[in-house]
C-alpha positions in Angstrom: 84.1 -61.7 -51.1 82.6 -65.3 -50.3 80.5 -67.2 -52.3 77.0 -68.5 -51.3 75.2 -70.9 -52.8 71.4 -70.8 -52.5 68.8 -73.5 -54.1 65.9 -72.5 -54.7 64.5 -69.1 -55.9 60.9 -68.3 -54.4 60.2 -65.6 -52.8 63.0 -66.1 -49.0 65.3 -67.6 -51.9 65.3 -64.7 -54.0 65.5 -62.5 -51.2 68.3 -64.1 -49.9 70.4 -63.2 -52.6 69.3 -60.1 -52.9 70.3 -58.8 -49.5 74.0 -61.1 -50.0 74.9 -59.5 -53.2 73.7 -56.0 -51.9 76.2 -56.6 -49.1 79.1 -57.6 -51.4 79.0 -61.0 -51.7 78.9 -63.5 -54.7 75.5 -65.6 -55.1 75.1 -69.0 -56.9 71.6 -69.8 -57.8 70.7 -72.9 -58.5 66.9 -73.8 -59.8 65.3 -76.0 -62.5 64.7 -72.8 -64.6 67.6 -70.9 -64.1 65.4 -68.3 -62.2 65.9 -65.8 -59.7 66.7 -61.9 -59.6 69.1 -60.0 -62.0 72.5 -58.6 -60.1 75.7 -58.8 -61.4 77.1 -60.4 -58.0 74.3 -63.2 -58.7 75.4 -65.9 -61.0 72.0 -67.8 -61.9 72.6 -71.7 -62.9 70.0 -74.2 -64.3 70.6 -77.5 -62.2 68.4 -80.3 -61.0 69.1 -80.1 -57.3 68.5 -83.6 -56.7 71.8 -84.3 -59.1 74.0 -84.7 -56.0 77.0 -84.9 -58.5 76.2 -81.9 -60.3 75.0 -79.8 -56.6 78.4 -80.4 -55.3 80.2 -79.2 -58.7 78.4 -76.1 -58.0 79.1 -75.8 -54.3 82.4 -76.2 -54.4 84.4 -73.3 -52.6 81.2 -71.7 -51.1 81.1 -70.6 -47.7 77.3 -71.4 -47.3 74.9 -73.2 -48.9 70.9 -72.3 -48.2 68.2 -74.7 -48.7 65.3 -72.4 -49.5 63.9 -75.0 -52.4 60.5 -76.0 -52.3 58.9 -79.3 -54.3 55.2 -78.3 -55.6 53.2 -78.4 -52.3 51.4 -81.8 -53.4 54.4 -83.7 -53.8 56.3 -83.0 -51.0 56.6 -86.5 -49.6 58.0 -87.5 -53.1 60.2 -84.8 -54.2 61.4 -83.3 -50.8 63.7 -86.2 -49.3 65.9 -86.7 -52.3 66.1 -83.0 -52.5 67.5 -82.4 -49.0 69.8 -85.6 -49.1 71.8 -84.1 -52.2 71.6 -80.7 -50.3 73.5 -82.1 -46.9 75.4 -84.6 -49.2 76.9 -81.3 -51.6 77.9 -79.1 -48.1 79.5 -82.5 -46.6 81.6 -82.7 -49.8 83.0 -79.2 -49.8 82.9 -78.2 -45.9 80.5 -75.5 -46.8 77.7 -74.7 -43.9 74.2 -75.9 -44.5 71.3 -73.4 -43.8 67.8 -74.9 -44.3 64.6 -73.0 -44.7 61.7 -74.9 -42.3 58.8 -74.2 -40.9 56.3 -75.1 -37.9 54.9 -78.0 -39.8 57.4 -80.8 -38.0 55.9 -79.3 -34.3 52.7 -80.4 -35.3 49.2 -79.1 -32.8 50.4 -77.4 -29.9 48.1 -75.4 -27.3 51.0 -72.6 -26.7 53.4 -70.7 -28.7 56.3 -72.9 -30.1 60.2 -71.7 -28.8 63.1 -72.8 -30.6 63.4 -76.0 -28.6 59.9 -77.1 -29.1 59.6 -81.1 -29.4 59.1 -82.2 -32.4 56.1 -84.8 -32.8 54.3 -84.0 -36.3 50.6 -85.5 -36.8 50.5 -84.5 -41.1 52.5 -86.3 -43.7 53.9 -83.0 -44.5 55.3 -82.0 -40.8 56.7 -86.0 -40.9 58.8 -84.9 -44.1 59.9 -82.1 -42.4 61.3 -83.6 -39.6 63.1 -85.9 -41.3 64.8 -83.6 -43.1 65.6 -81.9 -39.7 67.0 -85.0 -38.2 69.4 -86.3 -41.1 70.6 -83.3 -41.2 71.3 -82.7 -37.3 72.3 -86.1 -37.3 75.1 -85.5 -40.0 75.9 -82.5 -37.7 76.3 -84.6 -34.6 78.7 -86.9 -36.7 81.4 -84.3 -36.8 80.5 -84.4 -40.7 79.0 -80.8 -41.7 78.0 -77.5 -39.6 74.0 -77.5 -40.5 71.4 -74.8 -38.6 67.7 -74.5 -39.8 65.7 -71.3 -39.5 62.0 -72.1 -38.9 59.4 -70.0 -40.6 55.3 -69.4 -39.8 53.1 -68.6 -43.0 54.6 -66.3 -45.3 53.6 -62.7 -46.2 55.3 -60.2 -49.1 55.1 -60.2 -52.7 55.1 -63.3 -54.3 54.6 -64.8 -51.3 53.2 -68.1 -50.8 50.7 -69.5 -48.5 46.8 -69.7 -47.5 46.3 -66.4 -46.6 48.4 -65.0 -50.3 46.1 -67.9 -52.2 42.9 -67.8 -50.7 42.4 -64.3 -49.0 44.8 -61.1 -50.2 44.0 -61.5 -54.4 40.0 -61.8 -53.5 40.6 -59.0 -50.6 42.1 -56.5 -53.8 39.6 -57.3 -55.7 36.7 -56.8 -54.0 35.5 -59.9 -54.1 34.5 -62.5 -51.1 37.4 -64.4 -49.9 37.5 -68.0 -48.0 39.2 -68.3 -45.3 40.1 -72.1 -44.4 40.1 -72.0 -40.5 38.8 -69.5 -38.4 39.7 -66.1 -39.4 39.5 -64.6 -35.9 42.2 -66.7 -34.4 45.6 -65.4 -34.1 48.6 -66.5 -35.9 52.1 -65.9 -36.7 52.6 -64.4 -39.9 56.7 -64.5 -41.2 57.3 -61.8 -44.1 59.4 -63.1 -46.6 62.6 -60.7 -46.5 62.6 -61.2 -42.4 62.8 -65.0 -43.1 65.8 -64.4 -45.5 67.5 -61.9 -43.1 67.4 -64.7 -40.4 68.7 -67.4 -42.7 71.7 -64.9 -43.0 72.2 -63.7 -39.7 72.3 -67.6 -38.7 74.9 -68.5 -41.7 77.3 -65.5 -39.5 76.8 -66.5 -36.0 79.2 -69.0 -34.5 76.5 -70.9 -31.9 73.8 -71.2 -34.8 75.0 -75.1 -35.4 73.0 -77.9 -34.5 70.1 -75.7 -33.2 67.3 -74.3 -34.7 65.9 -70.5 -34.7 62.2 -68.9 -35.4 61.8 -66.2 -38.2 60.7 -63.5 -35.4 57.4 -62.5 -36.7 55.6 -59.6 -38.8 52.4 -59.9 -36.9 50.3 -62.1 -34.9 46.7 -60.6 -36.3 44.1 -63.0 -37.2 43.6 -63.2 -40.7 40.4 -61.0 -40.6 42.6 -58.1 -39.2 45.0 -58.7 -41.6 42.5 -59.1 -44.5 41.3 -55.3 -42.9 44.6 -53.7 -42.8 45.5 -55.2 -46.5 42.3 -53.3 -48.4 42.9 -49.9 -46.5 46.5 -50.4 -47.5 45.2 -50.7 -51.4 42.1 -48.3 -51.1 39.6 -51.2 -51.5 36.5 -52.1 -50.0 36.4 -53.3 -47.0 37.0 -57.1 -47.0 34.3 -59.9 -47.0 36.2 -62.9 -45.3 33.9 -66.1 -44.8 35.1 -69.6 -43.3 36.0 -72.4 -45.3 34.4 -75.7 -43.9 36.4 -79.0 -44.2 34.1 -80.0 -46.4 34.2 -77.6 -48.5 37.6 -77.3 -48.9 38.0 -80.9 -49.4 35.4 -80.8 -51.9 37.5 -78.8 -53.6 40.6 -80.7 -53.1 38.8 -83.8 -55.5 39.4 -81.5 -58.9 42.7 -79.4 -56.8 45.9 -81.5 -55.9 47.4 -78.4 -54.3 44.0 -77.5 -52.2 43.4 -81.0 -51.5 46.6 -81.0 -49.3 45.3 -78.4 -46.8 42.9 -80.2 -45.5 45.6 -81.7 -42.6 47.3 -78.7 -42.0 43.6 -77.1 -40.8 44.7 -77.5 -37.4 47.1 -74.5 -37.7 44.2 -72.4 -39.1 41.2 -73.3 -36.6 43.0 -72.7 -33.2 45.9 -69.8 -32.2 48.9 -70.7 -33.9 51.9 -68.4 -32.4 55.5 -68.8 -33.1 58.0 -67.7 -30.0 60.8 -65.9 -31.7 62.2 -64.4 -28.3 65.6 -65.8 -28.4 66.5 -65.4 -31.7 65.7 -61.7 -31.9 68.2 -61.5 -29.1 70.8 -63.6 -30.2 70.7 -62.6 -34.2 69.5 -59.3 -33.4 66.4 -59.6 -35.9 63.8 -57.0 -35.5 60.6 -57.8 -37.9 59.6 -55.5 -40.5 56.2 -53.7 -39.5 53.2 -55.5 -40.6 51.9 -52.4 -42.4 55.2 -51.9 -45.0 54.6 -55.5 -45.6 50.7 -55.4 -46.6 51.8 -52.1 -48.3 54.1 -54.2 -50.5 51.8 -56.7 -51.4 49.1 -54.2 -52.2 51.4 -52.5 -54.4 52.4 -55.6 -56.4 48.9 -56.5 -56.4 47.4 -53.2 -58.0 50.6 -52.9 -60.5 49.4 -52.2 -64.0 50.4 -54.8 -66.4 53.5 -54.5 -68.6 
């Protein structure tokens, strides 16, 4: 039975142990809070991750550690660096394998679908942050000094999922009430559901030619968010869905009272063009299927429409 350490317990993070401690193995948690889901083969620890002393205490004699932590979204460029550098620093230390959580942000605009070997050239703060994190790490790799992959991820879907089309769209959607869309709701776009995100970090943590490469989370769907924003109220029995476009102006009008909103505004250019994540290889090299988009809009209807306790 190996121990895995995993920090960070949103929604992939929680997963993630989930499915490791379903299969046997032992889980170390590590957030601010001492969060995360209740299994005996999950040991929950509260730990700032950024204690690089403390990180590699807890890492010591893991197989695996998993990056799946994520700073608020408005203080990324802040919080994010000093996260990741005790991260790499704790599986150095101990010889554990690092396995980061990223996403598309580091490819920055692109006019066709990204692969796994996409060039990284960031325009946004956020996809710069990103791909430094990438890089040290790669770089440590390349030094003979740690085994590090990273497992890429589009927006999410799946309860207690986070991302524009879970804050602006599926709560309004449910509720019958107009949602704003910031983009254009008729372009297509990858959509990653949660669970498939932590089954890929997984599947990369067991297969011998995941180091020093990156992989895609293969994707749920590629629906606009309109369709998607269709599909969601049939799955919950509401009305059908009144989606409008967000302006820039309007959402950055918003971002003056919003932090959180405010940092949208330079990620709009995954929103108000095709934005389509090539998964292809590493379907057939992890052997990840996605789960159908319907079981995943079914889950979020369901946690949506669940009566208070």
């Amino acid at each position: 039975m190996s121990l895995h350490v995993i920090v960070g317990a949103g929604a992939t993070g929680s997963a993630t142990a989930r499915l490791l401690a379903a299969a046997g193995e032992r889980v170390r948690l590590v957030t601010r809070r001492g969060s995360g889901p209740l299994h005996e083969r999950i040991e929950r620890v509260t730990a700032d991750a950024t204690d690089t002393a403390r990180l590699i205490e807890l890492t010591r004699g893991a197989t695996t550690v998993f990056n799946c932590a994520m700073p608020p979204y408005d203080r990324w460029p802040a919080e994010f660096p000093p996260l990741a550098a005790a991260v790499l620093a704790a599986a150095e230390r101990t010889g554990a394998d690092y396995v980061m959580l990223g996403n598309i942000y580091a490819y920055g605009p692109t006019d066709e679908a990204a692969r796994e070997d996409h060039p990284l050239t960031p325009t946004s703060i956020k996809g710069r942050v990103r791909a430094r994190m990438w890089q040290d790490a790669r770089a440590a790799h390349a030094a003979g000094r740690v085994r590090v992959t990273e497992v890429r991820a589009s927006d999410f879907l799946g309860a207690d999922a986070y991302s524009p089309f879970t804050l602006m769209v599926g709560a309004q959607v449910l509720a019958g009430s107009t949602a704003f869309y910031p983009g254009d709701p008729h372009a297509p776009h990858s959509w990653t559901y949660t669970v498939d995100a932590a089954r890929t970090l997984i599947a990369a943590a067991r297969h011998e030619e995941s180091w020093g490469r990156a992989w895609h989370v293969p994707s749920a769907s590629e629906a606009p968010a309109s369709e998607l924003a269709a599909r969601l109220a049939a799955a919950a029995g509401a009305p059908g869905p009144r989606l409008e476009r967000m302006t820039r102006a309007e959402l950055e009008e918003i971002g003056r009272t919003d932090p959180v909103m405010a940092e949208f505004s330079e990620m709009l250019y995954l929103y108000d063009r095709p934005s389509i994540l090539d998964a292809t290889l590493t379907a057939k090299a992890l052997e990840i299927s996605p789960t159908p988009i319907d079981e995943v809009l079914a889950e979020m209807a369901a946690q949506r429409t669940k009566p208070a306790a």
